[in-house]
C-alpha positions as protocol buffer text, in pm:
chain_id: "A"
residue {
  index: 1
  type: UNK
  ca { x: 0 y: 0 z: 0 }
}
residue {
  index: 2
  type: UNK
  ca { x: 293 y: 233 z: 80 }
}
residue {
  index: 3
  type: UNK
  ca { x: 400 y: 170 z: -260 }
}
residue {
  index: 4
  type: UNK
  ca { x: 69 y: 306 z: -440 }
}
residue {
  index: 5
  type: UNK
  ca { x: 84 y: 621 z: -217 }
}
residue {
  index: 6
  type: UNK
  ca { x: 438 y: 698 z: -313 }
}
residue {
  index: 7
  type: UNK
  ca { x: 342 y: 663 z: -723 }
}
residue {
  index: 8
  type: UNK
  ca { x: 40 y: 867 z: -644 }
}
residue {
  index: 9
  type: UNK
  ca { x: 241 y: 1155 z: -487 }
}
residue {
  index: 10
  type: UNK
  ca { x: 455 y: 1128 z: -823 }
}
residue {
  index: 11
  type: UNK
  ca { x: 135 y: 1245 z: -1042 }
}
residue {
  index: 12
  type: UNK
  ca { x: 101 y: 1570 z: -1117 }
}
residue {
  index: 13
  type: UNK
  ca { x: -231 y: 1734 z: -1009 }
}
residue {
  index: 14
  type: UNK
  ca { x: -459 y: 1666 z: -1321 }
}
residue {
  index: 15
  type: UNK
  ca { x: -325 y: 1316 z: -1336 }
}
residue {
  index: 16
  type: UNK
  ca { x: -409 y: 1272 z: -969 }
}
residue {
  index: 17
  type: UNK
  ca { x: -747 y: 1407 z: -1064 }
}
residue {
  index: 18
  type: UNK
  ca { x: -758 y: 1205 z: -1334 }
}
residue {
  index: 19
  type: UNK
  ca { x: -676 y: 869 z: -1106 }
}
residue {
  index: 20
  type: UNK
  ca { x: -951 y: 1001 z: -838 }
}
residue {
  index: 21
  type: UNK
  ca { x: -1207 y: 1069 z: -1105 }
}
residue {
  index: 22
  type: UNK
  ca { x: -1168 y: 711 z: -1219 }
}
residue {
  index: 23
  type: UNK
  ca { x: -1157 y: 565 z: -911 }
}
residue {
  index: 24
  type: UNK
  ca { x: -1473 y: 713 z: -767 }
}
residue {
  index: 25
  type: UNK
  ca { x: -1665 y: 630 z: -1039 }
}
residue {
  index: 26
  type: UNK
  ca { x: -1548 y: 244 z: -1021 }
}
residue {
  index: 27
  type: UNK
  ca { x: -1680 y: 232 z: -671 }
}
residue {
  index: 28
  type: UNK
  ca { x: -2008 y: 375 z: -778 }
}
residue {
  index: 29
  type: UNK
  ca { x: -2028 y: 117 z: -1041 }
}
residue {
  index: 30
  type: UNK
  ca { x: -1878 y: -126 z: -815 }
}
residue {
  index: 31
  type: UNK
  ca { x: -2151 y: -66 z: -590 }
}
residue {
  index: 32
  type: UNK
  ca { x: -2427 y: -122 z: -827 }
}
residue {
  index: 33
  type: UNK
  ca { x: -2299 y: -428 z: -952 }
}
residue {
  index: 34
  type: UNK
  ca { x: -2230 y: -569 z: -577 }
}
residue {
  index: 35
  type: UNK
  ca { x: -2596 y: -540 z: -572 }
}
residue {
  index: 36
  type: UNK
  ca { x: -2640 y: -692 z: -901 }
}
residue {
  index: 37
  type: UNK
  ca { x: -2416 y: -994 z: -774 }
}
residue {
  index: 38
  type: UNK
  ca { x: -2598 y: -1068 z: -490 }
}
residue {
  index: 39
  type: UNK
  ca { x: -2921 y: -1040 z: -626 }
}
residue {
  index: 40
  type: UNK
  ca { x: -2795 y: -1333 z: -845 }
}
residue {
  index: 41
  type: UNK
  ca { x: -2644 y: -1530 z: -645 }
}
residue {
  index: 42
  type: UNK
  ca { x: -2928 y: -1539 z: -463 }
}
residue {
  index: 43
  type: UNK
  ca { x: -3134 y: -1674 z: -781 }
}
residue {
  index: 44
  type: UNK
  ca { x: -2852 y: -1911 z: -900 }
}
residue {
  index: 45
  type: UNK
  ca { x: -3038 y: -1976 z: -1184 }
}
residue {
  index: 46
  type: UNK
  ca { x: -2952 y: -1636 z: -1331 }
}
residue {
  index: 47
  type: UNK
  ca { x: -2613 y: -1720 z: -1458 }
}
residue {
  index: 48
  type: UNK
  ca { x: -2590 y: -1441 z: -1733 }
}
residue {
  index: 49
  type: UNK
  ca { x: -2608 y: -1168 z: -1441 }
}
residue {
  index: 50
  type: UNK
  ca { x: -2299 y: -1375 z: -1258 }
}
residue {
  index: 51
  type: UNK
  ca { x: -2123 y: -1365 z: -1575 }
}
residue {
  index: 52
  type: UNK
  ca { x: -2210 y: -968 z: -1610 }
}
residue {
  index: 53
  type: UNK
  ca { x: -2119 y: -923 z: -1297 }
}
residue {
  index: 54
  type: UNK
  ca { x: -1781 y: -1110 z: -1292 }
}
residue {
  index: 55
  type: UNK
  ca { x: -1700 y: -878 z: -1612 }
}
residue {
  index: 56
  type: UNK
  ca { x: -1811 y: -594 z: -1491 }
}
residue {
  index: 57
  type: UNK
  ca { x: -1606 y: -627 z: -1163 }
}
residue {
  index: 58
  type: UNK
  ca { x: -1289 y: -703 z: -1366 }
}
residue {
  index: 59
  type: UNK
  ca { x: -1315 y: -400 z: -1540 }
}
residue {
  index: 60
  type: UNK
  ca { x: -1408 y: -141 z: -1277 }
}
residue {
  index: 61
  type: UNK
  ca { x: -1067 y: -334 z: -1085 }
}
residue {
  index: 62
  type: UNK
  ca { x: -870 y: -260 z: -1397 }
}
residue {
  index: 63
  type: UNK
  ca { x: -1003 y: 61 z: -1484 }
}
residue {
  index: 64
  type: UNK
  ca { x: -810 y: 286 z: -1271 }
}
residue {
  index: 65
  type: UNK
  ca { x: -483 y: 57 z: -1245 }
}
residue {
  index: 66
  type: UNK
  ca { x: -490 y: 85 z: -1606 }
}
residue {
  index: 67
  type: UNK
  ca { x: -539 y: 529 z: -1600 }
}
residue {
  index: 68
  type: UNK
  ca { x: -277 y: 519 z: -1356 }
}
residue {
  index: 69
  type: UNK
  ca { x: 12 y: 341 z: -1579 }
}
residue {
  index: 70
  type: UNK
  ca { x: -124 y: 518 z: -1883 }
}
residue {
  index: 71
  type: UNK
  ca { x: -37 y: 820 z: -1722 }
}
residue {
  index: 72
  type: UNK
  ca { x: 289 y: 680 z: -1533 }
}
residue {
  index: 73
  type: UNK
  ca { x: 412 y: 612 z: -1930 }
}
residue {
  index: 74
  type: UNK
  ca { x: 312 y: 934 z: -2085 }
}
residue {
  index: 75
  type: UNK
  ca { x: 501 y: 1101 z: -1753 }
}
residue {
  index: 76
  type: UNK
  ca { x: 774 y: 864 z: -1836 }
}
residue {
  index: 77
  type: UNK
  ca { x: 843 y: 941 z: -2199 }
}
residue {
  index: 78
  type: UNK
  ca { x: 820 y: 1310 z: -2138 }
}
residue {
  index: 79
  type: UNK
  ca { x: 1076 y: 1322 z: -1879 }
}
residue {
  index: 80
  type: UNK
  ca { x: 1260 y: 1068 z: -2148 }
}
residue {
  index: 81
  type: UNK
  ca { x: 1214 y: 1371 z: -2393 }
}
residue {
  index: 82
  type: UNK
  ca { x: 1324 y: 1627 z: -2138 }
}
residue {
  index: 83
  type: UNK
  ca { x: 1642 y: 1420 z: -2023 }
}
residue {
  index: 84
  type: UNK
  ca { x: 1771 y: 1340 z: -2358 }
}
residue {
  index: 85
  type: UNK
  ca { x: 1736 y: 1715 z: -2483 }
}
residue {
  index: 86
  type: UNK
  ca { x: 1969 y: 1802 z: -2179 }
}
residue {
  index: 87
  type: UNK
  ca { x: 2206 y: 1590 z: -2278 }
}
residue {
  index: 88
  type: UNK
  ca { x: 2170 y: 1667 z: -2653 }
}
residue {
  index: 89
  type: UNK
  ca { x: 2215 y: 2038 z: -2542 }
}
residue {
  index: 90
  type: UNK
  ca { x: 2538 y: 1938 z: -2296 }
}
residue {
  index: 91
  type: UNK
  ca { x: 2679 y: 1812 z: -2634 }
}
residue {
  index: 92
  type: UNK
  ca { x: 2665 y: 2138 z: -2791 }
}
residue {
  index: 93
  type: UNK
  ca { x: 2873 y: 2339 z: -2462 }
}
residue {
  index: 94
  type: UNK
  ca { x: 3006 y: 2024 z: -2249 }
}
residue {
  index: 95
  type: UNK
  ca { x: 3234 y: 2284 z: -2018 }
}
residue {
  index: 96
  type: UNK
  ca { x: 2894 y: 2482 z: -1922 }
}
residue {
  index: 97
  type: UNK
  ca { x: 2813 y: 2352 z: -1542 }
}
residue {
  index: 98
  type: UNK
  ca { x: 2403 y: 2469 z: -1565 }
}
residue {
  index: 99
  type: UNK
  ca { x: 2363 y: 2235 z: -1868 }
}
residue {
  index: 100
  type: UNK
  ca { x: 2546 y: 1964 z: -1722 }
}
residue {
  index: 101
  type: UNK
  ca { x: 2325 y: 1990 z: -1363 }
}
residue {
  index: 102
  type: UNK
  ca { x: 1985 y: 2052 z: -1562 }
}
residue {
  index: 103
  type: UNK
  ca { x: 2120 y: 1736 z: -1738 }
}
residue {
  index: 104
  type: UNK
  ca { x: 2206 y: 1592 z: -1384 }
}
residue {
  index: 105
  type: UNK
  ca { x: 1846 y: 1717 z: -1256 }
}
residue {
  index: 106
  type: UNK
  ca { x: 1662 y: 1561 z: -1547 }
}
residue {
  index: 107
  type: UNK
  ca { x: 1845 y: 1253 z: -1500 }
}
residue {
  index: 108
  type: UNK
  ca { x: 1737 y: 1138 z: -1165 }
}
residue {
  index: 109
  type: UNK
  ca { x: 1409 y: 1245 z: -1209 }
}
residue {
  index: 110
  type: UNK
  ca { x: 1356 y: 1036 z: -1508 }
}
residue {
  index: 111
  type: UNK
  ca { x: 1536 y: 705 z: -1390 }
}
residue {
  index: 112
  type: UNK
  ca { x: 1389 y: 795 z: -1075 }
}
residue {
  index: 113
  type: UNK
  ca { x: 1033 y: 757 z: -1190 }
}
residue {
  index: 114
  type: UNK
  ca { x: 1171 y: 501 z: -1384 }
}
residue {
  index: 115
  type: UNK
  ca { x: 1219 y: 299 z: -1075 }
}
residue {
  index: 116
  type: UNK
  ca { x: 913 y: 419 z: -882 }
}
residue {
  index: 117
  type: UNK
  ca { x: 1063 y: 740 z: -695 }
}
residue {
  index: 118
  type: UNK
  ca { x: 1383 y: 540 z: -559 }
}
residue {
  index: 119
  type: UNK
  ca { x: 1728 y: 628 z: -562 }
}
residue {
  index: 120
  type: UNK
  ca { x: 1941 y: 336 z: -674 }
}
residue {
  index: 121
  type: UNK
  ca { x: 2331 y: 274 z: -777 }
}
residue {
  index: 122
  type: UNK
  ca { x: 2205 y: 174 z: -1074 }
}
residue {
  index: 123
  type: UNK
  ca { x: 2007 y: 541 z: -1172 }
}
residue {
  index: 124
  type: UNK
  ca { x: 2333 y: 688 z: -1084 }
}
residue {
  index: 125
  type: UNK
  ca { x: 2571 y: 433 z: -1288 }
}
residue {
  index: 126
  type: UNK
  ca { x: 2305 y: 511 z: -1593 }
}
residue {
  index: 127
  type: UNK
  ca { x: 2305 y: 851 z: -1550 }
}
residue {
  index: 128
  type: UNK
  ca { x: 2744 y: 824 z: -1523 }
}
residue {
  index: 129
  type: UNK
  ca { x: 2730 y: 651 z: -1841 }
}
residue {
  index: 130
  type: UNK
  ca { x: 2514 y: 893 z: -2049 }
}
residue {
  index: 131
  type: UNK
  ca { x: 2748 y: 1164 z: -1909 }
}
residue {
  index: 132
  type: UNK
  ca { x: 3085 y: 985 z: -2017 }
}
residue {
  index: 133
  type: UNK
  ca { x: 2934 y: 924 z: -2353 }
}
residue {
  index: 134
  type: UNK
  ca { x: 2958 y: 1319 z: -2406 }
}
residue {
  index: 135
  type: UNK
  ca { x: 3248 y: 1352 z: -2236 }
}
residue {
  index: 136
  type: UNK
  ca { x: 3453 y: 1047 z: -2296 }
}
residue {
  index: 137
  type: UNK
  ca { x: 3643 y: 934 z: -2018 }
}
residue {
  index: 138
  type: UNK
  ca { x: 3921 y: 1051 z: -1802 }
}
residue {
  index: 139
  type: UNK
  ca { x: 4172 y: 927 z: -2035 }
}
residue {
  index: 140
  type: UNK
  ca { x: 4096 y: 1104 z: -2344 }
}
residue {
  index: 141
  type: UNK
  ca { x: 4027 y: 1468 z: -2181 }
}
């Protein structure tokens, strides 16, 4: 559960919207089709409103799991966008320190999303590695 709350603090405010809006109305529907479920269980002999129901709940699960990752990728590939234009701008001045700490910045945001808002060697190895492919490494400066 922890885990949900921390990718829900990563949204931005429409997306979190967005992920609310979704949710609430799954419950609502939810809801009505809890009713709808017990109603036939209750006559067994209504099998096409289990099967409904059984559908129906699968989809109202999946509905805002599904909002949430479509979101989570479109957030990904922007911050994809924004990291790889720092870097294509620390090509063009690679002795300028802003560009190469917006490119820094832009970084560990993205392979921090990437990895769900957590801080690993391997975020900082990638980010190492984009950086020596600009610069090359100690030996040929």
């Amino acid at each position: 559960m922890k885990k949900i709350f921390e990718r829900f603090k990563s949204l931005n405010n429409i997306e979190k919207v967005i992920v609310i809006v979704a949710t609430i109305i799954s419950i609502i529907i939810l809801f009505y089709l809890s009713k709808i479920l017990l109603n036939a269980i209750e006559n067994f002999a209504k099998n096409n409103d289990v099967v409904f129901a059984i559908l129906f709940l699968g989809i109202l699960i999946g509905t805002p799991i599904i909002a949430f990752y479509v979101i989570r990728s479109n957030r990904i590939e922007k911050l994809r966008i924004a990291y790889k234009d720092a870097l294509n701008l620390l090509k063009t001045n690679p002795q300028d320190s802003n560009l190469r700490q917006r490119a820094l910045n832009a970084g560990r945001r993205y392979y921090s999303l990437i990895n769900y808002n957590t801080s690993s060697a391997y975020n900082k190895q990638a980010i190492n590695n984009d950086l020596l492919a600009i610069f090359g490494t100690d030996k040929q400066r």
